[in-house]
C-alpha positions in Angstrom: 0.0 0.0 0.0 1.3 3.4 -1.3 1.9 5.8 1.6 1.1 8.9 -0.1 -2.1 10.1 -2.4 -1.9 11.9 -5.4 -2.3 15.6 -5.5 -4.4 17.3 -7.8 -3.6 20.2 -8.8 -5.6 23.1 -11.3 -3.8 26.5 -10.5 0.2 28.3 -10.7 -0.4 28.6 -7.1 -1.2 24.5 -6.8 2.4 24.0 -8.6 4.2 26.6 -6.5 2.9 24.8 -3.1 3.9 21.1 -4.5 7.5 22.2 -5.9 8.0 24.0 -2.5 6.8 21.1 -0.6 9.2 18.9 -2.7 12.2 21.3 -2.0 11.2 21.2 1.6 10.8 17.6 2.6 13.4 16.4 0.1 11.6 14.5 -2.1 11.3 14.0 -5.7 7.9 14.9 -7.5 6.3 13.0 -10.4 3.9 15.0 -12.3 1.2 12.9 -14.2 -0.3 14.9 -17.2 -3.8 13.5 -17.9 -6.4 13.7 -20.1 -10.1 12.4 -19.4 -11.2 12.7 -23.3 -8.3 10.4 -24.3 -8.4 6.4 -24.2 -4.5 6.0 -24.0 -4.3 8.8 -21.1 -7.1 6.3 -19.3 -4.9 3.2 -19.7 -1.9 5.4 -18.6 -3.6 6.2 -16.1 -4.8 3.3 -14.6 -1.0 1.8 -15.2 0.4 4.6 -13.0 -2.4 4.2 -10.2 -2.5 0.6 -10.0 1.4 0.7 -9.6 1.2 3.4 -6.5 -1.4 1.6 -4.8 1.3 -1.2 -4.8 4.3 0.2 -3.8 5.3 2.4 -0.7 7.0 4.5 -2.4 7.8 7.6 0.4 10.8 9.5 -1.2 8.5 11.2 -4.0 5.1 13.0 -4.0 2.8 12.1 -6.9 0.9 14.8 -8.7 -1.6 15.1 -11.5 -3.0 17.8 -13.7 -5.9 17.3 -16.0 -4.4 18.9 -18.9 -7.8 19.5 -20.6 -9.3 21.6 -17.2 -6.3 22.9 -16.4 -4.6 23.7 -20.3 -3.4 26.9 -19.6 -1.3 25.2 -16.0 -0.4 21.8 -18.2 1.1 23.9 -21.3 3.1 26.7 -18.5 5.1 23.7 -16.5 5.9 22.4 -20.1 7.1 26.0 -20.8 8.9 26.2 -17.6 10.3 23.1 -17.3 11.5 23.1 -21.4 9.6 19.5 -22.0 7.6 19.4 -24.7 4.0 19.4 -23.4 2.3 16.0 -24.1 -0.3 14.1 -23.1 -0.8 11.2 -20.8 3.0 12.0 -19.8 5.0 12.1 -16.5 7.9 14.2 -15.8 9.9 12.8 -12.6 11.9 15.6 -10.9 14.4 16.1 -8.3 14.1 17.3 -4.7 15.6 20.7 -6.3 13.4 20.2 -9.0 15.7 19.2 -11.5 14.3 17.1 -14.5 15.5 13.6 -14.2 13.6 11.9 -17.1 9.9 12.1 -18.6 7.7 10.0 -20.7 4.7 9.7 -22.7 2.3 8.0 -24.1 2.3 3.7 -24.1 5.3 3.8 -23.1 3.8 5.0 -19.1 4.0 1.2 -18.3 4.9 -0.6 -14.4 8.4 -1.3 -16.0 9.3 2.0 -16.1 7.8 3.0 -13.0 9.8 0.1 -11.4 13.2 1.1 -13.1 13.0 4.5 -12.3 11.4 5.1 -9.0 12.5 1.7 -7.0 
């Protein structure tokens, strides 16, 4: 059982709490990007849930934006982060918010999850 939800988040102010809450407890942050319209985002999805509900995975906080309801936050971390902005995609970064690595698409799969965050 994962020991941490995911946080939602919809606003700038959303993403300025998480990364400072990542810089403060010294954890890495993996930001889902997810969209309810599209069938591969859902099986992304439910890849990436299924595998936190099954791992204890302490040193990183999970968060998700909805990039449909929240296009204008989805496209600015993309713009901020210099990552071209897709969708379903996660961007892992460090506790100083560092990009480590990012994916997309089918290839957001337990493998990767396991190879990257265990």
């Amino acid at each position: 059982m994962s020991s941490s939800e995911f946080i939602s988040i919809k606003t700038d102010q959303d993403w300025k709490e998480v990364k400072e809450k990542a810089e403060r407890e010294q954890k890495r942050l993996l930001l889902a990007k997810l969209s309810p319209a599209c069938p591969i985002s859902h099986m992304a999805e439910r890849e990436l849930r299924e595998w936190h509900s099954s791992h204890d995975v302490t040193d990183t906080i999970f968060v998700e934006v909805d990039v449909i309801r929240s296009r204008n936050l989805a496209r600015g971390i993309a713009n901020e982060v210099g990552i071209q902005h897709q969708s379903p995609q996660l961007i892992c970064f460090s506790s100083n918010l560092t990009p480590l690595w990012h994916e997309s698409h089918q290839n957001i799969q337990a493998s990767l999850l396991n190879s990257k965050l265990l």
